[in-house]
C-alpha positions in Angstrom: 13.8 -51.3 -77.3 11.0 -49.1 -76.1 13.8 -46.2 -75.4 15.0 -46.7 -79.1 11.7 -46.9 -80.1 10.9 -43.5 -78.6 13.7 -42.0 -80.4 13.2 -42.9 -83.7 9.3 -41.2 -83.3 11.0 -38.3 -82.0 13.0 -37.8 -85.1 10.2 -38.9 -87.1 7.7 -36.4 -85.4 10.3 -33.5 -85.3 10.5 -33.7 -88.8 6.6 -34.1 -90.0 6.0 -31.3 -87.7 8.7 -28.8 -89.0 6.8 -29.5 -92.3 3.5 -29.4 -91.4 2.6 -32.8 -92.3 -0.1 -33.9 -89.9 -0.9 -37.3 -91.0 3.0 -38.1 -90.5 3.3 -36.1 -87.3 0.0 -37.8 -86.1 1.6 -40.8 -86.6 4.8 -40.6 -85.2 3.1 -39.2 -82.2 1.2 -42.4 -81.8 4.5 -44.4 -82.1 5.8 -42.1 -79.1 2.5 -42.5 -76.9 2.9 -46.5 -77.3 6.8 -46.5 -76.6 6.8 -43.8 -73.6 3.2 -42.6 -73.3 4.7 -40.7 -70.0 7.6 -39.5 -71.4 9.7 -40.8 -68.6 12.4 -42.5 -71.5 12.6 -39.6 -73.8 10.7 -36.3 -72.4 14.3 -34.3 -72.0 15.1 -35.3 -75.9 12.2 -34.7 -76.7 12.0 -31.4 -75.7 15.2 -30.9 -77.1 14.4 -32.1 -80.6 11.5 -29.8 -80.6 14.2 -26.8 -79.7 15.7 -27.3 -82.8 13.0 -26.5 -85.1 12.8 -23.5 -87.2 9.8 -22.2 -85.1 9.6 -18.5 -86.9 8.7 -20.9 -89.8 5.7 -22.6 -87.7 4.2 -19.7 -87.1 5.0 -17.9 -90.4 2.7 -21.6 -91.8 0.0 -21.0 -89.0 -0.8 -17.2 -89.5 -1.1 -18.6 -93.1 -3.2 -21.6 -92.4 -7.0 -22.3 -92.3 -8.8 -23.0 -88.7 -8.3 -26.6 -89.1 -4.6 -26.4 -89.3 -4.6 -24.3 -86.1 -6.9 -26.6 -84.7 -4.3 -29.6 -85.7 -1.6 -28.1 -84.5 -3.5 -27.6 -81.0 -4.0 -30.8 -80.5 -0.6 -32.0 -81.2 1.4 -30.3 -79.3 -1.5 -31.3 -76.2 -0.6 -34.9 -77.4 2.7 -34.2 -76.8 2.4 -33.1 -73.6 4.9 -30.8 -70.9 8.0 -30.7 -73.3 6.5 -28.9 -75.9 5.0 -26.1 -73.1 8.7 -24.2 -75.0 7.9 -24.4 -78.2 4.7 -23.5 -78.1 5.6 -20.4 -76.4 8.2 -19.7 -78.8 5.3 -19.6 -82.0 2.8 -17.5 -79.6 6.1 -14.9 -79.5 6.2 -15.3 -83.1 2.8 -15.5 -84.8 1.6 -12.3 -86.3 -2.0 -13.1 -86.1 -4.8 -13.2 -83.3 -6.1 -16.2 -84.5 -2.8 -18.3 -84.6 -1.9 -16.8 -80.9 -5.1 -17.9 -79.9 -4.9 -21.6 -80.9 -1.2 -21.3 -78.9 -3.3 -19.8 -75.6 -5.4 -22.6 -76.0 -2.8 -25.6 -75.9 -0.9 -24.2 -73.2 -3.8 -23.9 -71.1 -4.2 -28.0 -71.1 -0.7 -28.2 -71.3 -0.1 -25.8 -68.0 -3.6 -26.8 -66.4 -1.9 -29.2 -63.8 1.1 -27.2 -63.4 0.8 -23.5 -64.0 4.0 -23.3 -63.1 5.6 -24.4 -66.0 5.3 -21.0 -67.3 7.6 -19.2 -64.7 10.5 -18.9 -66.8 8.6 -16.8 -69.4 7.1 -14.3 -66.7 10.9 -13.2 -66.8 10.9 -12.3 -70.2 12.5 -9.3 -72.1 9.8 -9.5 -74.4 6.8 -7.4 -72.9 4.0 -9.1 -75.5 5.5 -12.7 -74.4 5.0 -11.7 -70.5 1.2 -10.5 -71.6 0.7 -13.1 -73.8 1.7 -15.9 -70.6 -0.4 -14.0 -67.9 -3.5 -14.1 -70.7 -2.7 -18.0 -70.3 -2.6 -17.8 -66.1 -5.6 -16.2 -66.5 -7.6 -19.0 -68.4 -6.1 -21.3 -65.9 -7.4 -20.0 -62.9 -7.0 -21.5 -59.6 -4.7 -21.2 -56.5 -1.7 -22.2 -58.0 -1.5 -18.6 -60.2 -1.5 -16.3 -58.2 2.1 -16.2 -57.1 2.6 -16.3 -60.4 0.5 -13.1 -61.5 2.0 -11.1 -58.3 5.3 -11.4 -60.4 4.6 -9.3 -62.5 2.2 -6.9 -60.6 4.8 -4.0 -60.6 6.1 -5.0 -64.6 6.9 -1.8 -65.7 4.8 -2.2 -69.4 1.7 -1.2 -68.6 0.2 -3.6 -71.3 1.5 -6.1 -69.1 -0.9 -4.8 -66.5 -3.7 -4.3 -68.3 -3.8 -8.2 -69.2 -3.0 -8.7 -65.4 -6.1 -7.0 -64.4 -8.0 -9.2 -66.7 -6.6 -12.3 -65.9 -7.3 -11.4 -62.2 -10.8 -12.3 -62.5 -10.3 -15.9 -62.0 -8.6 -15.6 -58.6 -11.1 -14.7 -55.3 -11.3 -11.7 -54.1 -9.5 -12.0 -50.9 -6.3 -12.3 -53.3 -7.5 -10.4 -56.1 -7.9 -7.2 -54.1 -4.2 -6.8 -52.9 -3.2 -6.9 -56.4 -5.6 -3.9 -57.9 -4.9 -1.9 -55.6 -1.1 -2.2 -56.1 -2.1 -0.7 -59.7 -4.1 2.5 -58.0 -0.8 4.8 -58.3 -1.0 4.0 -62.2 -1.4 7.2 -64.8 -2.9 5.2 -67.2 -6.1 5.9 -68.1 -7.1 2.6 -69.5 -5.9 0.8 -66.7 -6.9 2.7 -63.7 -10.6 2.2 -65.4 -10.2 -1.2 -65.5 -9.1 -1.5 -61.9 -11.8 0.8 -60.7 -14.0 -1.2 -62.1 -12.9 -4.5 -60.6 -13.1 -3.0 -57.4 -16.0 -0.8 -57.4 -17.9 -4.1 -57.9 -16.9 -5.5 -54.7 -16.8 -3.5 -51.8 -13.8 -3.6 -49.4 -12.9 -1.2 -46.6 -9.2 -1.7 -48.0 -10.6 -0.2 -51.3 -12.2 3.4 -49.7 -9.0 3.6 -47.8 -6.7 3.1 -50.6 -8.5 5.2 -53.4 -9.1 8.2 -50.6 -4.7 8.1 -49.6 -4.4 8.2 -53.6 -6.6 11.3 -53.5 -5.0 13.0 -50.4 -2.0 12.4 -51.6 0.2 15.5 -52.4 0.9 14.5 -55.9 -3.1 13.8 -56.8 -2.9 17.1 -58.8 -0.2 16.3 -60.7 -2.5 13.6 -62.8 -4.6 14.1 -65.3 -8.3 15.0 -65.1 -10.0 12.3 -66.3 -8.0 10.2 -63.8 -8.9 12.1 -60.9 -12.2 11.9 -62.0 -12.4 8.5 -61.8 -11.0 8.1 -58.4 -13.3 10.7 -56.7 -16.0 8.9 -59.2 -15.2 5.2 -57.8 -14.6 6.5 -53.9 -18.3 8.0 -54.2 -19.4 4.5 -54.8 -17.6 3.2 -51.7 -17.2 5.7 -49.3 -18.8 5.7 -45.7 -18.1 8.1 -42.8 -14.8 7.3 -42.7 -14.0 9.4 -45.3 -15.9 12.2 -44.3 -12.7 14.2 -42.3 -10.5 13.9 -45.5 -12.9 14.9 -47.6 -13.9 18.3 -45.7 -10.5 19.1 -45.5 -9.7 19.0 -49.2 -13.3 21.0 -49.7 -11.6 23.4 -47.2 -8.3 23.5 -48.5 -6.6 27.0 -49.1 -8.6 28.9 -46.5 -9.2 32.7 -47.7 -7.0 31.9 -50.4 -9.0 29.0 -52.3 -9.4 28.5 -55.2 -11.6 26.9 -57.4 -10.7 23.7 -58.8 -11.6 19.7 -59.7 -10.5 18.5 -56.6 -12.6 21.3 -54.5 -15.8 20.3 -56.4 -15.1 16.9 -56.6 -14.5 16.6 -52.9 -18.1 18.4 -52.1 -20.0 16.1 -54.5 -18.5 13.5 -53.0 -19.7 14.1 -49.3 -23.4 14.9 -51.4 -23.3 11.3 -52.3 -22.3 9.5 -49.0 -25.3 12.0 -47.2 -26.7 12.2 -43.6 -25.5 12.9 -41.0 -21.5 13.7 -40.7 -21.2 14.2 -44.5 -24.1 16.7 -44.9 -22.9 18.4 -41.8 -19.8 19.1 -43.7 -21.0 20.7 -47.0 -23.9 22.8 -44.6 -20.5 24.3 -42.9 -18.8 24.9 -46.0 -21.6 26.5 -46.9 -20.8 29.4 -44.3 -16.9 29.6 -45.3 -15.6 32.7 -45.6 -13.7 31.6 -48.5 -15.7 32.4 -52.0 -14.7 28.9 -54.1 -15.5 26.5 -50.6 -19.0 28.0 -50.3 -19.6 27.8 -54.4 -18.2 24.3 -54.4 -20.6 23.3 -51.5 -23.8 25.2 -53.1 -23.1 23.3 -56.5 
């Protein structure tokens, strides 16, 4: 009785939802709770049920509705626990407005807080802005448990992807947040290198100098942009010890008699000005003496 009792409120609730008829669908959903409160009798047809519901019509009546309806429909579909985890996906895919997409966000973070993984499936997603929209929800949930998920999707190749990623990095520690910016150091993006540099520049790490300093020795570095190489020297200033000192000297010397001046020259020298005394000072005093005209301007500016 209890297993034909759950069905009928399935059918019932299926249908008050697809019309947006709270006080029915509130209703039904009580029936449910009373009849399988677990959803041990019915989860799998209930999730099915909720498959077949016109959801670009959902969210078509929630980026039209007033806060209370997106508050409604947040609570329901919390009250109806892990089965509707897809169709609330499905109306975050298909809303067209910040607020509707944000009352989604919300639900699936109580709906995903026990078991982030849930959410796996979607992380695989053609659709860049569902992957972004998922890792946005990883991020509110925090914890442990997310962070395999997140390194999933640490090499996606939308970089919108991994701007949200960055962001919803702050909720794991450092130990395992670190690993994950610096994946995203070999970016071009403007945006998102700032982002990760400043992540990073907020919490020292040896791994961080050494990473940022192998970007900038690299033999590519002058292939990027400006402002990016800016911000690389700008963020290894904040970081760099004497370690750094040899690489450094060798790009202000790079190109012997035949240097040039350039970003990365200057850049290196102001550099070594900001880690100071001793080895790094030694360095610009010697470049001072080069024979080579743009090493000896680049160490005097």
């Amino acid at each position: 009785m209890r297993r034909v009792q759950a069905r009928a409120a399935t059918t019932w609730l299926a249908a008050a939802l697809g019309a947006m008829e709270w006080a029915e669908a509130t209703r039904a959903l009580e029936l449910l709770n009373e009849a399988d409160p677990a959803r041990e009798l019915g989860g799998a047809e209930l999730a099915a049920t909720l498959g077949t519901l016109d959801v670009r019509a959902i969210a078509e009546r929630l980026d039209e509705g007033d806060p209370d309806d997106l508050n409604r429909f947040a609570a329901f579909v919390v009250g109806l626990g892990t089965p509707a985890v897809a169709l609330c996906v499905d109306v975050m895919a298909l809303a067209g407005k910040a607020r509707a997409r944000a009352a989604t966000v919300t639900a699936l973070c109580y709906l995903c807080a026990e078991d982030p993984e849930l959410l796996a499936p979607w992380l695989l997603d053609a659709r860049w802005y569902v992957v972004r929209n998922v890792v946005s929800v990883l991020g509110h949930v925090g914890g442990p448990a997310v962070a395999p998920l997140l390194r999933s999707v640490s090499r996606h190749p939308e970089v919108r992807v991994r701007r949200q990623l960055v962001q919803a990095l702050g909720s794991l520690p450092a130990g395992e947040r670190t690993p994950l910016l610096l994946q995203q150091l070999d970016t071009r993006d403007p945006q998102l290198l700032a982002a990760v540099l400043n992540v990073l520049v907020r919490e020292p790490d040896p791994r961080t100098a050494r990473a940022i300093l192998a970007c900038i020795a690299a033999a590519d570095f002058e292939t990027r942009a400006e402002d990016n190489q800016r911000a690389l020297f700008g963020a290894l200033g904040e970081l760099a010890d004497d370690g750094a000192v040899p690489v450094l000297e060798e790009l202000l010397n790079q190109g012997g008699w035949f240097a040039r001046r350039s970003l990365q020259r200057t850049a290196a020298a102001r550099t070594l000005r900001r880690i100071g005394p001793p080895k790094a000072m030694a360095a610009l005093e010697a470049a001072v003496r080069a024979r080579s005209e743009a090493v000896r301007e680049a160490a005097l500016e």
